[in-house]
N, C-alpha and C positions, 0 to 999 in steps of 0.2 A: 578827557580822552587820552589813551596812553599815546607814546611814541612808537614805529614801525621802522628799525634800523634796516639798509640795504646793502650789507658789506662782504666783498669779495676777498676774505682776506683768511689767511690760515687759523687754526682753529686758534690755536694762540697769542694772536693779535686781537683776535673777535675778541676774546677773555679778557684782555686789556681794557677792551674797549668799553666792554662791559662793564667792569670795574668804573671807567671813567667817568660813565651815564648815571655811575648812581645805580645801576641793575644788578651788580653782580652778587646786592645781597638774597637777589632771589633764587640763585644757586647753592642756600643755606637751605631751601624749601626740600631740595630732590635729597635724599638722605643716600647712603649706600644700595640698601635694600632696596628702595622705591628704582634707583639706575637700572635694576635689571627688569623691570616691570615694561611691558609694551606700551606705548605711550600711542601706536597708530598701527597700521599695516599696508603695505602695497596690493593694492586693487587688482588693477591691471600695466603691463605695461606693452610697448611697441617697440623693434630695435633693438639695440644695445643701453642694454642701464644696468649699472653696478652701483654698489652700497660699499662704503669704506666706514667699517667699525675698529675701532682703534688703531690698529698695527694692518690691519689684515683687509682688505678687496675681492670683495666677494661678488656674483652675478645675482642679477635679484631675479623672483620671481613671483607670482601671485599672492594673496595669502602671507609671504613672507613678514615679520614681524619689524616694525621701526622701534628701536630705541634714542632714548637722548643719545645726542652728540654724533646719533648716526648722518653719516654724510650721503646722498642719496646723488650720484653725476649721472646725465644723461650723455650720449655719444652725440653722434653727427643724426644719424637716423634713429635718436634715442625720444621716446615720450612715455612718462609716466604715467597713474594715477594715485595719488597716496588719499587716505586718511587715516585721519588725526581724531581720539574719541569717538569714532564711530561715527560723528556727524559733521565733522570737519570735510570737503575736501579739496585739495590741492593736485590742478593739473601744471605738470610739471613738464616744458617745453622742450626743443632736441639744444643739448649742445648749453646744459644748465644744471645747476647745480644747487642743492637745498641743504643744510644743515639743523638738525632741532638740539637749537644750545639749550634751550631750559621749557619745559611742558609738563602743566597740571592742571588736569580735566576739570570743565569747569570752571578755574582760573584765568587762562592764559600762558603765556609763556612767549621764548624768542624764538626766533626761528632766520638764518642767513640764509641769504638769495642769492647767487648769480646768475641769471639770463632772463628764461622768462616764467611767468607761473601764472594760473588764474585761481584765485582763493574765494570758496564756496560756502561759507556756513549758512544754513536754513534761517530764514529772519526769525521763526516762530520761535527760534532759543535763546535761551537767556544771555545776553551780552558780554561775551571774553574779551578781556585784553589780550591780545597777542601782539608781538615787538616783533619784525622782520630788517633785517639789516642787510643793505647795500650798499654799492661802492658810492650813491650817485646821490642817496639822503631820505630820508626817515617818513615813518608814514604808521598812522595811531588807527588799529581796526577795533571795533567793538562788535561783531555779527555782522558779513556784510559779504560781498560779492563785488571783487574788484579783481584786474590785471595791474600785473605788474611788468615791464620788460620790451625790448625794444619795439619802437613801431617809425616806420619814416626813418630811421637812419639813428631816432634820437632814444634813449631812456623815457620811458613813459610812465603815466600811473593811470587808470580808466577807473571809474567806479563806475558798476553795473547798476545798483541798487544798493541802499543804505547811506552810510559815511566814513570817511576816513579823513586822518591829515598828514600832510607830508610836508616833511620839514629838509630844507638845506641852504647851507648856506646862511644861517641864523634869521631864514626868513620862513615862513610856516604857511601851507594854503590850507585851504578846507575844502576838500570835494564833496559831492551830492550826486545822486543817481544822474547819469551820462553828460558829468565831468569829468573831467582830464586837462592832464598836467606836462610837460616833457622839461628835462634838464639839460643845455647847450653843452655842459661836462661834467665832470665828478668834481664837486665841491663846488657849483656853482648853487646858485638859487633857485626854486623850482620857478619856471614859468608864468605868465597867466593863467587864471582857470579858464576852459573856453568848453564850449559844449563838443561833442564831438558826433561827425557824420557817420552814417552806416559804415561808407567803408571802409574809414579807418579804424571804428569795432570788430568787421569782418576781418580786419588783419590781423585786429591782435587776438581774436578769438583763435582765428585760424592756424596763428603761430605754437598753440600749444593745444590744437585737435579738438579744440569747442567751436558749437555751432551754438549760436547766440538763444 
């Protein structure tokens, strides 16, 4: 199971970082040609949401196309919908931020996280590695249905269905469908695994406009 990085950090520290994990040789994958190729497209959104492609900050809107390295921020009253291959998708919470450092359909690829997101792929598809990176520690998706992002006050991880594993702190959990995990701070250990009640799934559903 691969790793899921959660890191709130400029594009070029992520790159670092990525280098450091041993990933960045998967950045040999995307060629020039392939960078300008759509990689997802925004669904729907709510609010204020912009997209920062290289130099430039632009307003998103339906339809609109994602590429790598595109940076996707929500506002205060901001919420997204993206997908990723057509069958990926990612709701994206207010007042958060997603970047797709490296994606190939079928593959996997990375993707950085700041706030909150819930991540949707159909079980009936064949199993991607995808890498998500945040500030708080690491989490390995293969096809699956989990949140990520605060709930209670703290950093969280829920899995809805399937599996994942989240690592920090050089300690590494394994979740299962409605387990969850939360971090005391950035760079500590994840938590206990512990099952989780309705209402702390209605919270975190609810923080990024899903209803369970």
């Amino acid at each position: 199971m691969t790793i899921l990085n959660l890191l709130q950090q400029p594009i070029l520290a992520r790159r670092r970082l990525l280098a450091l994990m041993g990933l960045a040789g998967a950045g040999a994958l995307v060629s020039p040609a392939f960078a300008t190729v759509p990689v997802g497209k925004v669904v729907s959104i709510d609010g204020s949401v912009a997209l920062e492609r290289e130099t430039t900050t632009l307003d998103l809107s339906p339809d609109d196309p994602l590429m790598i390295d595109d940076r996707v921020m929500t506002r205060e009253d901001g919420f997204a919908l993206l997908l990723l291959d057509d069958r990926t998708k990612i709701n994206l919470g207010a007042s958060s931020e997603l970047t797709i450092d490296q994606f190939i359909v079928d593959q996997g690829g990375t993707i950085s996280l700041g706030g909150a997101m819930l991540f949707d792929r159909p079980s009936e598809l064949p199993p991607t590695d995808i890498t998500i990176l945040t500030a708080f520690g690491q989490i390995g998706v293969r096809g699956t249905r989990f949140f990520a992002g605060p709930t209670k006050g703290k950093f969280s991880v829920f899995v809805d269905h399937g599996s994942v594993s989240v690592t920090g702190g050089g300690e590494a959990r394994i979740l299962s469908g409605g387990e969850g995990v939360e971090f005391a701070a950035e760079g500590a250990a994840p938590g206990p695994v512990v099952e989780w009640g309705d209402a702390r799934i209605a919270e975190a559903f609810a923080s990024v406009r899903v209803t369970r």
